[in-house]
BARO-10469 format. One record per residue: chain; x, y, z of N, C-alpha, C, O in turn; residue number from 1. Coordinates in pm, 1 decimal. Each point is the difference from the previous one (the first is absolute). Layout:
("A"; (X; Y; Z); (X; Y; Z); (X; Y; Z); (X; Y; Z); NUM)
...
This chain:
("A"; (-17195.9; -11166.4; 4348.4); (135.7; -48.3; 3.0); (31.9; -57.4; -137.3); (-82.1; -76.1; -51.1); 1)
("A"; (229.7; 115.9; -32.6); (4.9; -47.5; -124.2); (126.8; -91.9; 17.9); (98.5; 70.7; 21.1); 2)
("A"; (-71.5; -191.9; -22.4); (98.7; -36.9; 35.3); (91.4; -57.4; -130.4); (-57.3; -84.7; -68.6); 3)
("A"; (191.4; 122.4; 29.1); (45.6; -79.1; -113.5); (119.0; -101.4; 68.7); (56.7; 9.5; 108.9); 4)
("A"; (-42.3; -111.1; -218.8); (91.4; -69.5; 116.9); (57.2; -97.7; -103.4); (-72.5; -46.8; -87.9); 5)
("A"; (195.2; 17.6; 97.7); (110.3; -80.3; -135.0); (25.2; -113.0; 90.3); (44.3; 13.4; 114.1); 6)
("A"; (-79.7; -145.3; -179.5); (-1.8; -159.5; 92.4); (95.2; -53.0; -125.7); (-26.1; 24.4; -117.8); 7)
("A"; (140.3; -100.5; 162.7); (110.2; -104.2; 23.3); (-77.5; -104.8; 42.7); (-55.8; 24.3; 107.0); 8)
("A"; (30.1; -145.2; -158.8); (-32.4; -152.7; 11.9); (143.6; -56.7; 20.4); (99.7; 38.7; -61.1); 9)
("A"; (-105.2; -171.3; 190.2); (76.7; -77.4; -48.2); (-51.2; -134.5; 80.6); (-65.1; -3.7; 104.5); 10)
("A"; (106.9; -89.5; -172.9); (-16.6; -138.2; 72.2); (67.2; -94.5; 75.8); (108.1; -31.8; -49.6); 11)
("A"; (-126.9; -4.8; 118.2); (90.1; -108.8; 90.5); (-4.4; -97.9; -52.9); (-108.6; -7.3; -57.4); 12)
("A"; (199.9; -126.4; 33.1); (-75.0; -149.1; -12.2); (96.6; -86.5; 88.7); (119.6; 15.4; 24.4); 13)
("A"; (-211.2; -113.5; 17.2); (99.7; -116.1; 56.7); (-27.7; -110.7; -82.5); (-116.4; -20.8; -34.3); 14)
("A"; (211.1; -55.4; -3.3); (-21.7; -173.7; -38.8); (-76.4; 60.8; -153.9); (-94.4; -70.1; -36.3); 15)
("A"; (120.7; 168.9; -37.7); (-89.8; 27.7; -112.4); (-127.4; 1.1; 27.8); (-87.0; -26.3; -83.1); 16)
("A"; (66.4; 55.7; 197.9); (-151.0; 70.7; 58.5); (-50.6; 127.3; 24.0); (21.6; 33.3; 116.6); 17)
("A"; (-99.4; 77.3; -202.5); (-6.8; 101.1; 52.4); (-62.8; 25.4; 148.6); (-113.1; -46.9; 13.0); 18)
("A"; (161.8; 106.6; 90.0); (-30.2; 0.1; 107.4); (-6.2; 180.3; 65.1); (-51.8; 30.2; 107.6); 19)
("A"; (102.6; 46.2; -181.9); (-49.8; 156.0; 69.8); (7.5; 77.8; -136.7); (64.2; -33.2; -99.6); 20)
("A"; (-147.9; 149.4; 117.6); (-56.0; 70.9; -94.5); (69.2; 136.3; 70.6); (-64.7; 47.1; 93.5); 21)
("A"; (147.3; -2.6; -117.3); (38.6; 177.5; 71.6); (32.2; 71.3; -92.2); (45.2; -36.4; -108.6); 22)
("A"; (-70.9; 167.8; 153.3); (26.4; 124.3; -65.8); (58.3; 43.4; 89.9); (28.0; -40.6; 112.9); 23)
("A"; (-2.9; 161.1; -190.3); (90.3; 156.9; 91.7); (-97.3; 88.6; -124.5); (-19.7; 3.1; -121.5); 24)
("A"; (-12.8; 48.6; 222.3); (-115.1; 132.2; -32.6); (96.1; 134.8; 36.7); (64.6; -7.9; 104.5); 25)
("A"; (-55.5; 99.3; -164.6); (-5.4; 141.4; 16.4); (-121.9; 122.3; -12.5); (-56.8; 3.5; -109.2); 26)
("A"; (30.4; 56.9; 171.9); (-171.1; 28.8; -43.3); (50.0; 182.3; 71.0); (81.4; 32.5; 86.4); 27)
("A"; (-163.2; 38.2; -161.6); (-12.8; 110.2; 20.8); (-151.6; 62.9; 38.2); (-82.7; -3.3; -91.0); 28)
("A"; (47.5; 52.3; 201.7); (-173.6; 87.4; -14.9); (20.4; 126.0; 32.1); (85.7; 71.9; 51.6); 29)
("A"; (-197.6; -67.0; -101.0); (-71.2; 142.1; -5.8); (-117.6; 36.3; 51.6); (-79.2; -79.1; -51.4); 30)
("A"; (8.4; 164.0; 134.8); (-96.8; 58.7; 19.3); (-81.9; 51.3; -67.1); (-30.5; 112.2; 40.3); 31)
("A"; (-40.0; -158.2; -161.3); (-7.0; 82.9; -92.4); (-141.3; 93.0; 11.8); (-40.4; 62.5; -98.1); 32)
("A"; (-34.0; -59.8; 234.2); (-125.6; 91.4; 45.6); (69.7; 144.7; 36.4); (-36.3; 117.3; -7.7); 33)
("A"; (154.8; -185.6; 51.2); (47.1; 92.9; 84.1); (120.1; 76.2; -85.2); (18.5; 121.3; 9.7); 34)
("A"; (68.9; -216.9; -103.2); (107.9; 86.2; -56.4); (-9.8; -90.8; -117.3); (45.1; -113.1; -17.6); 35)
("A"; (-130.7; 208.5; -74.0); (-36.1; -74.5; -168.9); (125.8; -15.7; -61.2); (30.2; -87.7; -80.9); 36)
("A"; (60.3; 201.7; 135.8); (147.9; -30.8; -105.9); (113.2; -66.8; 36.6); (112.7; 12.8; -47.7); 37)
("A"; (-141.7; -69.6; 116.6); (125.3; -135.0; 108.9); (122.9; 88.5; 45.3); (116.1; -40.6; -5.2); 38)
("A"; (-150.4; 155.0; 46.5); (158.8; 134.1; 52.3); (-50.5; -124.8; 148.3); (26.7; 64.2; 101.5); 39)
("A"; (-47.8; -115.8; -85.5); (83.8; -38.1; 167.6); (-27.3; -176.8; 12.5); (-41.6; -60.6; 98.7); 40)
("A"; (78.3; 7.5; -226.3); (-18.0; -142.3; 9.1); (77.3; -70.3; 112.2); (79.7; 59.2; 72.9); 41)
("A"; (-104.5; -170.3; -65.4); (64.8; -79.0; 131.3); (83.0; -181.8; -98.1); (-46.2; -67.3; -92.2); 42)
("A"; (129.9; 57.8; 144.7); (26.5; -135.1; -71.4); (33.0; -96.7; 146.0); (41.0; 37.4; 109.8); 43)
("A"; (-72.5; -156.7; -152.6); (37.9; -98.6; 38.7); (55.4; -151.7; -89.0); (-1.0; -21.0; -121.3); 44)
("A"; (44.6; -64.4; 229.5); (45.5; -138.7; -64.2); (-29.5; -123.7; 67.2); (-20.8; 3.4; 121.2); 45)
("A"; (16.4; -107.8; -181.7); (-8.9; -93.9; 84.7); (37.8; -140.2; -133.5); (13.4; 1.9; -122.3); 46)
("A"; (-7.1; -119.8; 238.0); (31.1; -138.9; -25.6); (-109.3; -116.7; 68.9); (-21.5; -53.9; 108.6); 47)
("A"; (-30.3; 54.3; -247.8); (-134.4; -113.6; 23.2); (21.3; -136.6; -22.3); (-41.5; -37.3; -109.7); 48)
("A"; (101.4; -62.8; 190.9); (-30.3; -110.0; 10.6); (-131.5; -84.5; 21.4); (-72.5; 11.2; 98.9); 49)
("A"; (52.8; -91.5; -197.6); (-187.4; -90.2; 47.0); (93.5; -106.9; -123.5); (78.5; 1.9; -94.8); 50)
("A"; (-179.7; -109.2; 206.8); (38.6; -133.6; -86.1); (-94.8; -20.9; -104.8); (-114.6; 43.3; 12.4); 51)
("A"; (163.0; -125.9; -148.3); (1.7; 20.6; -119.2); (-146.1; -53.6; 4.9); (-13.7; -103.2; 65.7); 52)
("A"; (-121.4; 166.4; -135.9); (-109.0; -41.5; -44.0); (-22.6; -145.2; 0.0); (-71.2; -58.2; 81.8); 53)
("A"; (127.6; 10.0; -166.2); (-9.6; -159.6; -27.9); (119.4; -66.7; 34.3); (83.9; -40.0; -80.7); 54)
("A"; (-78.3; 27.1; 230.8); (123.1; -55.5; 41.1); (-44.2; -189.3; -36.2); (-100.9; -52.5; 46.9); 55)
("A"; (162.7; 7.2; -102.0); (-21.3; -127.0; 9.8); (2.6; -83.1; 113.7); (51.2; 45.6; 102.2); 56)
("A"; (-97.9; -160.6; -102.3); (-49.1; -60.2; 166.0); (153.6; -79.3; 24.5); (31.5; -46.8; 109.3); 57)
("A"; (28.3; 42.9; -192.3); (105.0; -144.2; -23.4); (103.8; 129.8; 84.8); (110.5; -50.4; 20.1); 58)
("A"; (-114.9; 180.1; 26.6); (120.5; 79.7; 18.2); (-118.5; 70.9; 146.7); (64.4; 35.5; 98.8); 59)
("A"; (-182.6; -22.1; -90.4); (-61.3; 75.5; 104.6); (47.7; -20.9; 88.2); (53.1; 94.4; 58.4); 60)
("A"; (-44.9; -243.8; 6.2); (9.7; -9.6; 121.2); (171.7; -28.9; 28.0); (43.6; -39.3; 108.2); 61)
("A"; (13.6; 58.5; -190.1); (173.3; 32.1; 16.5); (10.4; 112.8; 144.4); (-71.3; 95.6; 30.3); 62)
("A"; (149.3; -134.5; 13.8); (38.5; 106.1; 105.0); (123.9; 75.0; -50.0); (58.9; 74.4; 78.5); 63)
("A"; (-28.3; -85.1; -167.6); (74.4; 77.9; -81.3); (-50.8; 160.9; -46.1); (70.6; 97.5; -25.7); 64)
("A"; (-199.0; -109.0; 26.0); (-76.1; 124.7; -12.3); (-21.0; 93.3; 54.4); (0.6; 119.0; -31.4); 65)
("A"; (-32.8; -205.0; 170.7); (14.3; 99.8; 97.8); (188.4; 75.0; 42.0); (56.3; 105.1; 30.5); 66)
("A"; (-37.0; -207.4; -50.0); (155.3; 101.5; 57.4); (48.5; 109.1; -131.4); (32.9; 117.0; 19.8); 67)
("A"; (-35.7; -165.8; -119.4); (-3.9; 90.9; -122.7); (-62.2; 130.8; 13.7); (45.0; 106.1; -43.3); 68)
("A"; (-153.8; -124.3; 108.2); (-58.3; 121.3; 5.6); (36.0; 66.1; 102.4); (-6.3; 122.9; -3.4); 69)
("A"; (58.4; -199.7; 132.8); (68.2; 75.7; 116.0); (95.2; 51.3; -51.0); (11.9; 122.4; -7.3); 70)
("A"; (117.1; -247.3; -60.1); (98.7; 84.8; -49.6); (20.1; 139.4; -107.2); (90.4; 83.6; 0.3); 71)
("A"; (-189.1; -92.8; -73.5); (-44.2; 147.2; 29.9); (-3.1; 136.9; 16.2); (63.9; 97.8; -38.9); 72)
("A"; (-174.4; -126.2; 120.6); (-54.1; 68.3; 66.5); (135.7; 73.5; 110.2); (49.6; 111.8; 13.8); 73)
("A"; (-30.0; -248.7; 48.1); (99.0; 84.2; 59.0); (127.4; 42.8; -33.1); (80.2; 44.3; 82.3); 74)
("A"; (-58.2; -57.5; -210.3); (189.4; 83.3; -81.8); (-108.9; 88.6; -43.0); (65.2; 104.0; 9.0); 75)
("A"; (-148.1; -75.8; -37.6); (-88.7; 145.2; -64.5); (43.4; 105.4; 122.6); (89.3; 83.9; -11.7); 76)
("A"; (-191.5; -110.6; 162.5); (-36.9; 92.7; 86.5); (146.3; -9.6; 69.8); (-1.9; 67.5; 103.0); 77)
("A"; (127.9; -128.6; -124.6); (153.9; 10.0; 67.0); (41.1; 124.2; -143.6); (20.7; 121.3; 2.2); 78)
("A"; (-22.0; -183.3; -71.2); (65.2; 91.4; -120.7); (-58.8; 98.0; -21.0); (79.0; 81.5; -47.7); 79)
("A"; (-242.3; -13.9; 62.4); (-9.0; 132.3; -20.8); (-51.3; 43.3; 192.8); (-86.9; 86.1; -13.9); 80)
("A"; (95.5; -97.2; 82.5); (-37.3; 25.6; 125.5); (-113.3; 1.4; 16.0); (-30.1; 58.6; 104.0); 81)
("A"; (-104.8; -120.9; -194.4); (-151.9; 74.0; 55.3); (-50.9; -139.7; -12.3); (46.4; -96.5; -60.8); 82)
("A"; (-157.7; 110.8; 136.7); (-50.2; -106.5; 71.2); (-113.4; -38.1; -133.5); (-13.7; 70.4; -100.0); 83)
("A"; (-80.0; -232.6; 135.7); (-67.1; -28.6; -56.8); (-113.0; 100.8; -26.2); (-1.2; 72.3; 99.7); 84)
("A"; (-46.6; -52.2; -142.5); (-200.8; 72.1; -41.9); (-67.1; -104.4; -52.4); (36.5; -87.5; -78.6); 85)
("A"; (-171.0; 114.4; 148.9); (-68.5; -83.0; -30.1); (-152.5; 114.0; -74.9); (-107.8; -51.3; -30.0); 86)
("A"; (127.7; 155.0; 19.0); (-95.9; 98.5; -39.2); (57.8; -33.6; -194.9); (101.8; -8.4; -68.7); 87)
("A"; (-242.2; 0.9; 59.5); (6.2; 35.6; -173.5); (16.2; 149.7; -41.5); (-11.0; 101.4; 68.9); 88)
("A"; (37.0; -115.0; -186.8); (104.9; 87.4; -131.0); (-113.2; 118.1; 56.5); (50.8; 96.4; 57.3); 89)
("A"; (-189.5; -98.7; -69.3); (-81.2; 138.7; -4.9); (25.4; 63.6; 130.9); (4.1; 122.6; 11.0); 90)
("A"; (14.3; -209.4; 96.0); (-7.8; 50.8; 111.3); (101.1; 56.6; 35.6); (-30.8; 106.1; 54.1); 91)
("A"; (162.0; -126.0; -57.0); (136.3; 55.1; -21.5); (-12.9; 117.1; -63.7); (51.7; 108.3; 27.6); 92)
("A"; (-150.9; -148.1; -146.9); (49.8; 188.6; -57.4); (-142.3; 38.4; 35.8); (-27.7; 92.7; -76.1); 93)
("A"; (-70.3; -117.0; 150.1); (-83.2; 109.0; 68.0); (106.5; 70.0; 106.9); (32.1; 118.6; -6.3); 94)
("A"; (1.9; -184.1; 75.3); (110.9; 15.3; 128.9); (125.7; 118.8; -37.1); (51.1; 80.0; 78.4); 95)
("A"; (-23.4; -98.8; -219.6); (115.2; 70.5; -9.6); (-64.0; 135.3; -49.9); (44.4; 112.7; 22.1); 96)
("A"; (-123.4; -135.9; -72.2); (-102.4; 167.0; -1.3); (-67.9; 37.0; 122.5); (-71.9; 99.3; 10.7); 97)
("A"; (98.5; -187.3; 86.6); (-117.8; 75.7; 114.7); (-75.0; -3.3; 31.4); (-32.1; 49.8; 107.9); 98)
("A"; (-46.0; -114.9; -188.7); (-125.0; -13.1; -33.4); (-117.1; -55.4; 163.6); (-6.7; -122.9; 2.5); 99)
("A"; (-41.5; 162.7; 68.4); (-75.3; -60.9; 96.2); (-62.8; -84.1; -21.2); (-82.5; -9.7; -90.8); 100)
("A"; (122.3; -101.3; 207.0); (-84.9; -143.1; 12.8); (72.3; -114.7; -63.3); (-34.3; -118.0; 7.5); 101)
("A"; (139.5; 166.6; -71.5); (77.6; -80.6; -85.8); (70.1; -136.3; 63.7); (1.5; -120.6; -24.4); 102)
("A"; (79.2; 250.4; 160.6); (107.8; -145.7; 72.6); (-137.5; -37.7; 129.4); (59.9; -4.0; 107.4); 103)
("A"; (-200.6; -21.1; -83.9); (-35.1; -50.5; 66.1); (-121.4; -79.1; -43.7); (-94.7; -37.1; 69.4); 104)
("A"; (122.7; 13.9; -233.4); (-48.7; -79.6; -28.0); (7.3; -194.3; -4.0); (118.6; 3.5; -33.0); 105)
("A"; (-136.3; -94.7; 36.9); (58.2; -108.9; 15.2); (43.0; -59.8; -111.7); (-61.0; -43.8; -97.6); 106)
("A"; (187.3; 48.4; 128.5); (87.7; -123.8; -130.5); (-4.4; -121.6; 0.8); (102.2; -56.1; -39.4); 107)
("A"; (-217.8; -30.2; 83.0); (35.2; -133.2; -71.7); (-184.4; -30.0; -92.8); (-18.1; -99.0; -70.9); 108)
């Protein structure tokens, strides 16, 4: 599987606190055992929310965070119609090639 994929960073802050780390990924694969010259690539997208590495303690336990991240989460999956995933980037594009064993592997 050869996967290429163009990532958009952006940050959230509250109170001048960084508090979420997201991208928007676009990613394209390929099969490449199976089709060395990408004639039948597959694309996908997605929106990665995770809270920021070094969230400071003075903002962790804000409950502000949590709804931030609900709010969201949920104008994302209202505004484009598709639900949360919890499967990582490889597994998505094993899945979108076909690939067996892919969607019954465990995502967390």
């Amino acid at each position: 599987m050869v996967l290429f994929g163009h990532r958009s960073t952006f940050y959230v802050r509250l109170d001048d606190y960084d508090v979420l780390r997201c991208s928007i990924d676009r990613s394209e694969v390929m099969d490449y055992r199976n089709d060395p010259h990408g004639s039948a690539m597959k694309a996908f997208r997605e929106v990665e929310i995770s809270i920021y590495p070094r969230i400071r303690k003075e903002i962790s336990g804000d409950s502000r965070v949590t709804q931030l991240i609900r709010y969201l989460t949920d104008t994302l999956t209202t505004r484009f119609s598709r639900p949360i995933i919890h499967a990582i980037k490889y597994q998505r594009a094993a899945m979108a090639l076909g690939i067996l064993g892919a969607i019954n592997r465990p995502t967390s």
